[in-house]
N, C-alpha and C positions, 0 to 999 in steps of 0.2 A: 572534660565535656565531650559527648558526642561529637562528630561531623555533621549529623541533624540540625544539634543542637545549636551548633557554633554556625552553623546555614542561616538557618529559618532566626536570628535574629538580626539577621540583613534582610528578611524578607521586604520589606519596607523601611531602608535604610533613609538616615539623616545623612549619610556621607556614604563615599563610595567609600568600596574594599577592595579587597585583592585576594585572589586564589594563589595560592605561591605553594612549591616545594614537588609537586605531583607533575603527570604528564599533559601537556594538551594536544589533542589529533587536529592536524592541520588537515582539513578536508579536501581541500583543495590538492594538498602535496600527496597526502598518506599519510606524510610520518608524524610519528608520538614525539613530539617536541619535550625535554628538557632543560629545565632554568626560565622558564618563562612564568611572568604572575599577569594574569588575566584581572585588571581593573572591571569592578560591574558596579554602577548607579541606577536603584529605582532598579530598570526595566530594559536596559542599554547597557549594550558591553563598550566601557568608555576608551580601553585600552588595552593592551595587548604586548608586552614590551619585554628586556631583559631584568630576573631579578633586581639585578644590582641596581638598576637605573631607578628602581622602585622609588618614590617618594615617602621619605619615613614617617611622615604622620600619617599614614596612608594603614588603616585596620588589616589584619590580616588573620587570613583562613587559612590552615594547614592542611594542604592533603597530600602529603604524603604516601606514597604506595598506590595511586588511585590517577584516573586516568579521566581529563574532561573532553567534555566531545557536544560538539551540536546534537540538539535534540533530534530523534528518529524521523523520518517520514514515511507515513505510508499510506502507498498511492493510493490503493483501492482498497478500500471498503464500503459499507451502507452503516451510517450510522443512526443510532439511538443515544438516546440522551444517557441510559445506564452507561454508558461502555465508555465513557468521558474517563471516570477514577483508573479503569482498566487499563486504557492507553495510556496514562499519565506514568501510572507503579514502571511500565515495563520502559519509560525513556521516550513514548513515542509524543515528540509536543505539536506534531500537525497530521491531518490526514485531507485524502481528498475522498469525500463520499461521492463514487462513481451509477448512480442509478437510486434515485427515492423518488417520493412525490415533490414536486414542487413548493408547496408552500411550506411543508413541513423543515426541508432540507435549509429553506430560506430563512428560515426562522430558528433555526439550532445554528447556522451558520451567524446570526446576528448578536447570539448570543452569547455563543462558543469565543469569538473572536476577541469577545473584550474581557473574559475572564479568566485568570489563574490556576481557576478550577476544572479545565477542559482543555484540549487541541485545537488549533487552532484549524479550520475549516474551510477546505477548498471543495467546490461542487459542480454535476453537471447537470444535476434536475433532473428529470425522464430522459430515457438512452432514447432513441431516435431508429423508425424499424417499419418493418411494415408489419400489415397485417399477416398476423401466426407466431409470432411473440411467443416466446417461453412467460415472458412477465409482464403480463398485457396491463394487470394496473398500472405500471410506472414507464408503459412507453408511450412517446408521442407517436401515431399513427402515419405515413405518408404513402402515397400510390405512386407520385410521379414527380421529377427533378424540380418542377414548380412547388409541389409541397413539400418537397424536402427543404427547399432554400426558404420558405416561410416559416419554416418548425423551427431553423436557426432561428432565424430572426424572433421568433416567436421567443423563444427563450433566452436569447440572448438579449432582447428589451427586458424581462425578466427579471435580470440580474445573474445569469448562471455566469460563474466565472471561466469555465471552458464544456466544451460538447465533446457527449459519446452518441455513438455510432453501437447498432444489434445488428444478430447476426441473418435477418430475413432479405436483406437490404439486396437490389439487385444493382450491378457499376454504374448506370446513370444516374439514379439517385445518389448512390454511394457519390459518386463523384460530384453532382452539386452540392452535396453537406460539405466536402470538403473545401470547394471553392466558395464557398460562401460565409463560411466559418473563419477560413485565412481572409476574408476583404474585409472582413471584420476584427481583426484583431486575433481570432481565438483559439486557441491551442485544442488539436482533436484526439481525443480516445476511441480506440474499436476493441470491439469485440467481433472479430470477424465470423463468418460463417460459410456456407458451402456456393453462394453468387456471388461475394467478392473475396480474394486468397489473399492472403499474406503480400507475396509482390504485387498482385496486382495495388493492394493498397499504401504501399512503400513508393508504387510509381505513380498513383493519383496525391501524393503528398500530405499521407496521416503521419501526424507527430508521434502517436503512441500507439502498440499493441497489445493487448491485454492478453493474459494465458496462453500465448503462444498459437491464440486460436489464429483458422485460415493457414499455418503454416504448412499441415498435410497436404493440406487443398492443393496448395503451392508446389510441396515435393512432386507430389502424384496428382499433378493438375488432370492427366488424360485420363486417370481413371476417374475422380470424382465426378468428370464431365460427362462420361462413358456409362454411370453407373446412375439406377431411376433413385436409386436411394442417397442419402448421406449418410456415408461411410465412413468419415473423417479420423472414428477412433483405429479401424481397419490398418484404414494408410499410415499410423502413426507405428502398428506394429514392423511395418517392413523400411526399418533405415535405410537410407542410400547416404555414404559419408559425400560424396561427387555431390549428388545432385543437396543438400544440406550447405555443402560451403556456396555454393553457386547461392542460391536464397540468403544465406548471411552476407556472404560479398554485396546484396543488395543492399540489406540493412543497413551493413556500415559506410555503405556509399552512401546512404539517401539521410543518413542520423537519423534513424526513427529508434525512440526509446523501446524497451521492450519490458515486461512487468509479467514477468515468467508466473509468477504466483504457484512455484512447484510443489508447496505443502499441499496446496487443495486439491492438486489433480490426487497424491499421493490417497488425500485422508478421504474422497471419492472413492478409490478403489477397495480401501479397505473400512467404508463403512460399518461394517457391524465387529469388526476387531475388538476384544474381550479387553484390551490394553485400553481402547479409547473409548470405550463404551463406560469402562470403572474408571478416567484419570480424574488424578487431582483437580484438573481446571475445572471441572463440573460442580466444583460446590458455588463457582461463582451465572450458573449455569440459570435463570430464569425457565419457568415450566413453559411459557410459552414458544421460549425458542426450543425447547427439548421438544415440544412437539410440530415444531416445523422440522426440528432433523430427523423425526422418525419419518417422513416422508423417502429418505434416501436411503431408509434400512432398505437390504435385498427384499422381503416379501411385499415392500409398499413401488415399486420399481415398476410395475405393470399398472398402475392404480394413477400417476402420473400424466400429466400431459406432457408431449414434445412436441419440437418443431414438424412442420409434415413430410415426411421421408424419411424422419430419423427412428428407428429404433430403440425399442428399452435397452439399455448397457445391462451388458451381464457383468459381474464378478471378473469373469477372465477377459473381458474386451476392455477392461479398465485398467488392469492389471497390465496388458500388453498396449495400452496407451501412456504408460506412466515409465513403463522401461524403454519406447521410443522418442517418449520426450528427455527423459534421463540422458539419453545418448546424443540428443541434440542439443540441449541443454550444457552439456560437459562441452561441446563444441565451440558453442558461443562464446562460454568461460575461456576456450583455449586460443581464441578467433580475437578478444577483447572487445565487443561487445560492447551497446550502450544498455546497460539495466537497470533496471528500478527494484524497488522492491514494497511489494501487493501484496495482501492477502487475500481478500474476499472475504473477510471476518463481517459478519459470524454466518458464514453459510459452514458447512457439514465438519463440526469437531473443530472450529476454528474461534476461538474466544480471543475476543479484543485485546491488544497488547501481546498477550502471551504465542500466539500465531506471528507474530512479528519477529520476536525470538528465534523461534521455532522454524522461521522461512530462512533466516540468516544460515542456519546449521544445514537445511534444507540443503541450499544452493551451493554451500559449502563443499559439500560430501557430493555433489557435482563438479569439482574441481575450480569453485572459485578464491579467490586469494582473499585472505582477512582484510587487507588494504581494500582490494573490489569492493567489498559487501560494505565495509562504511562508509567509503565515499559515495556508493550507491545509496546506504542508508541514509544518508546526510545530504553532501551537495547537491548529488543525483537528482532525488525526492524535490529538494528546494527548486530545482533549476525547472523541474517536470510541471510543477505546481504554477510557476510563475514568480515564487516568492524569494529569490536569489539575493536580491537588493537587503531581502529584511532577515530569512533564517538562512543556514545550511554549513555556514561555518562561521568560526569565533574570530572575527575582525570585529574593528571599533565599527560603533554605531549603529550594529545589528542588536535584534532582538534577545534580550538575554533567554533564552528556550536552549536549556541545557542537561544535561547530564551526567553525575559524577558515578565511578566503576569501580572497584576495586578489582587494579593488575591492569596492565598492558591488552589493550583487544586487538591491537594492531600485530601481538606475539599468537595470543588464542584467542579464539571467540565465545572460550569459556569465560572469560571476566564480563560479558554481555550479560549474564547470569548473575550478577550479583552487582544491582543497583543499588548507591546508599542513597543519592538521593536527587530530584527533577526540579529543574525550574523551570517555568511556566510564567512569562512575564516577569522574568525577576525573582518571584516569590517561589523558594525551595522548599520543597513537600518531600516527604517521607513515605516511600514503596510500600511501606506495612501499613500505615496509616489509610492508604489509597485503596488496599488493596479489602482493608476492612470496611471502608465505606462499598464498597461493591458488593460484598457476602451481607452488610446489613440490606442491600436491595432486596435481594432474594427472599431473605426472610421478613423482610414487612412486604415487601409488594403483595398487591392483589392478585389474583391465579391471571387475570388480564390484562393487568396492568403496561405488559408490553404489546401491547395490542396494536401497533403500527405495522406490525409484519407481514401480514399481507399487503399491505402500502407500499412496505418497503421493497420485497421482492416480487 
C-alpha cells in the first residue's frame, strides 16, 4: 500500500494512530528527530513520544525514509479561492493574505479556516496609505494621524486579524497606526516607502517588514532625503557592509520580523526571461492573471502608474537592486536575523505554493542554513501569524496541519521537492491529486472567471 494510501484512511479516523520509523523536525530545536511516533486523532496531534513507549493497539503508519514537519506558512500573499489546491500540493497549510478588499478577504477567511480543502487564513484587509497608492482599490485612504487611528479601528471592528501599513504614509501618521494598532492588540506589517525608512519604522514599533522595503531609505537616508525623486532602487545599488550592520543591529535589537520575499525582487528584474516566460508552473496559470503579468513585461513599464516621484524601472535598475539586496540579504543570514518567509504570490511569475519552494532555495543560495529556512518556514510563520498556540510545530494538542517529505530537509532542501503527502485538519491529501484539481480550473474556468484581480491588487 501506498503512503497516500495508508494516510488518507486515517483521514477521519475512529482511533488515533501513529506515524512511527521516519524523521520528525522539531521546529522549535531544528533537528530531524529519530525514533519518535507522532500520535494524530481526528484533527489534533494527541502525542508525541518515544517509539518504544508507543501503546500497541495503537494503528500504525510507516514512514520510513521520509521526514514530517509542520505545515509551511506563508506570510504574504493576496489570495483567490483558485490557489487553495496550489498551496496545499506544495505543504503550505496557512498563509496570511496581506492587501485584498475587505469583504472578500473576510469571507475566503471564513471559509478557508474550517476546511481541509484550503489554508488556513490570516488577513489585513486594505493596507492603510495615503492618497497616490500604487493599489488604490484595496487601500484605505488617510490624510492625518486622526484618520490613520480611525482606519485602525475601522478595520479592526471589522474583523482584520492584524494591519498593514503602504508605502505613501508620511511618520505621523505612520506612527499613529502603529500606536493604535498595538493599544489594540494588533500585530503590524509595512511596506515601507520613501517618508517612513526602515529604522525609522523599527523605532516607531512595527512587528514586521515586508520586501526589505524602506531599507535603502535607511542605508542612504541623506540622499533619499536630498533627492526630489524616489530613488530607492538607486541606493540599493551602492552597498555599504558598515552602514548595513548598523540597520540590522537595529532590527535585531528591536525583533522586528523581516519577510524578505527575495524570489519577487529576483522574478521583477527578469520579467520577460524566455525560462519563465515558457516554465512549467504556467500550465496551472489562469488567462486572467497572465494578463495582469503582462503589465510588468518591459514594453508595458511606461504604460503603468507609480507612486509620484518614482520613475519607470528599467531592466538594469532592477538588476542592480536585486544584487544589493542579495548582498544585504546574505548579511542578515550571516547577522541571524528574525525572518519569515513571503511571497507575494501571484504577483509577476510567482504561482501559489510553487513560489514558496522556490523562495526557500532563494534565500538559501543567500547563505541561509537549511535549519533557518524551516524554522522560518514553520515556527517563524506560526509566531508572525499569531497562530503559535494552534500551528508551527508537532507538539500535542496543536493542529494536525502537516507534511510528509521524502529524505532529510534539514541535510538539503532538495527533499522540499518531493511532497508525498499534506494534512490539513487531519485529513491527508495527495500533491498529485491537488495539483490536478488546480489545472482542471484553468481548463473549465471562464476567460473571467478570476476576475477579483483588480480588487485584489
Amino acid at each position: 500500500m501506498s503512503i497516500i494510501s495508508s494516510l488518507t484512511q486515517f483521514s477521519n479516523p475512529l482511533q488515533a494512530y501513529a506515524l512511527v520509523n521516519g524523521l520528525v523536525f522539531d521546529s522549535l530545536t531544528g533537528r530531524a528527530l529519530a525514533g519518535q511516533a507522532v500520535v494524530i486523532e481526528d484533527a489534533v496531534i494527541r502525542a508525541i513520544c518515544p517509539q518504544a513507549e508507543l501503546e500497541q493497539d495503537t494503528p500504525q503508519v510507516d514512514i520510513s525514509g521520509q521526514t514530517l514537519l509542520p505545515g509551511l506558512v506563508d506570510v504574504h500573499v493576496h489570495s483567490e479561492d483558485w490557489h487553495a489546491p496550489l498551496f496545499l500540493a506544495h505543504g503550505v497549510t496557512a498563509v496570511r493574505d496581506t492587501g485584498s478588499e475587505l469583504n472578500a478577504v473576510l469571507n475566503r477567511r471564513a471559509r478557508w479556516n474550517v476546511s481541509a480543502s484550503a489554508p488556513r487564513l490570516v488577513c489585513t484587509g486594505p493596507v492603510i496609505d495615503r492618497p497616490g497608492s500604487t493599489w488604490e482599490p484595496i487601500t484605505l485612504r488617510v490624510n492625518t494621524p486622526q484618520d490613520a487611528r480611525a482606519a485602525v479601528d475601522r478595520l479592526i471592528d471589522a474583523g482584520v486579524d492584524q494591519i498593514k501599513t503602504y508605502v505613501m504614509l508620511d511618520l505621523p501618521c505612520y506612527k499613529a497606526i502603529i500606536d493604535q494598532a498595538h493599544r489594540r492588540g494588533k500585530f503590524v506589517v509595512s511596506h515601507l516607502g520613501r517618508y517612513v525608512d526602515a529604522r525609522q519604522a523599527a523605532e516607531a514599533g512595527v512587528n514586521e517588514i515586508e520586501h526589505l522595503s524602506g531599507a535603502s531609505e535607511a542605508l542612504w537616508w541623506e540622499r533619499n532625503q536630498a533627492s526630489p525623486d524616489w530613488i530607492w532602487m538607486k541606493l540599493w545599488a551602492d552597498m555599504d557592509l558598515e552602514r548595513a550592520n548598523r540597520l540590522i543591529d537595529v532590527f535585531i535589537e528591536r525583533g522586528v520580523w523581516l519577510a524578505i520575499t527575495r524570489l519577487m525582487w529576483e522574478r521583477m528584474a527578469l520579467a520577460a526571461d524566455p525560462r519563465l516566460m515558457e516554465h512549467p508552473q504556467r500550465k496551472y496559470l489562469p488567462s486572467a492573471l497572465a494578463r495582469f503579468w503582462e503589465q510588468y513585461m518591459p514594453h508595458n513599464l511606461a504604460k503603468r502608474s507609480y507612486p509620484k516621484g518614482m520613475p519607470p524601472p528599467t531592466r538594469a535598475a532592477r538588476c542592480q537592486q536585486a544584487a544589493g539586496m542579495a548582498i544585504f540579504t546574505a548579511q542578515l543570514a550571516q547577522r541571524g536575523a528574525r525572518i519569515l518567509i513571503g511571497t507575494d504570490a501571484p504577483l509577476l511569475h510567482l504561482m501559489p505554493g510553487f513560489s514558496f519552494q522556490d523562495e526557500l532555495l532563494a534565500l538559501w543560495a543567500c547563505g541561509f542554513s537549511e535549519t533557518a529556512l524551516l524554522q522560518a518556514a514553520t515556527w517563524g510563520g506560526a509566531q508572525a501569524l499569531g497562530l503559535e498556540a494552534e500551528i508551527g510545530s508537532i507538539q500535542p494538542g496543536k493542529q494536525a496541519d502537516l507534511l510528509l517529505v521524502a529524505g532529510d530537509p534539514t541535510a538539503s532542501l532538495s527533499a522540499m521537492q518531493h511532497i508525498q503527502a499534506v494534512a490539513r485538519l487531519g485529513s491527508w491529501q495527495n500533491p498529485a491529486v491537488l495539483l490536478q484539481q488546480a489545472k482542471d480550473y484553468v481548463r473549465l474556468a471562464p476567460e473571467h472567471s478570476s476576475g477579483r484581480l483588480d480588487d485584489t491588487y
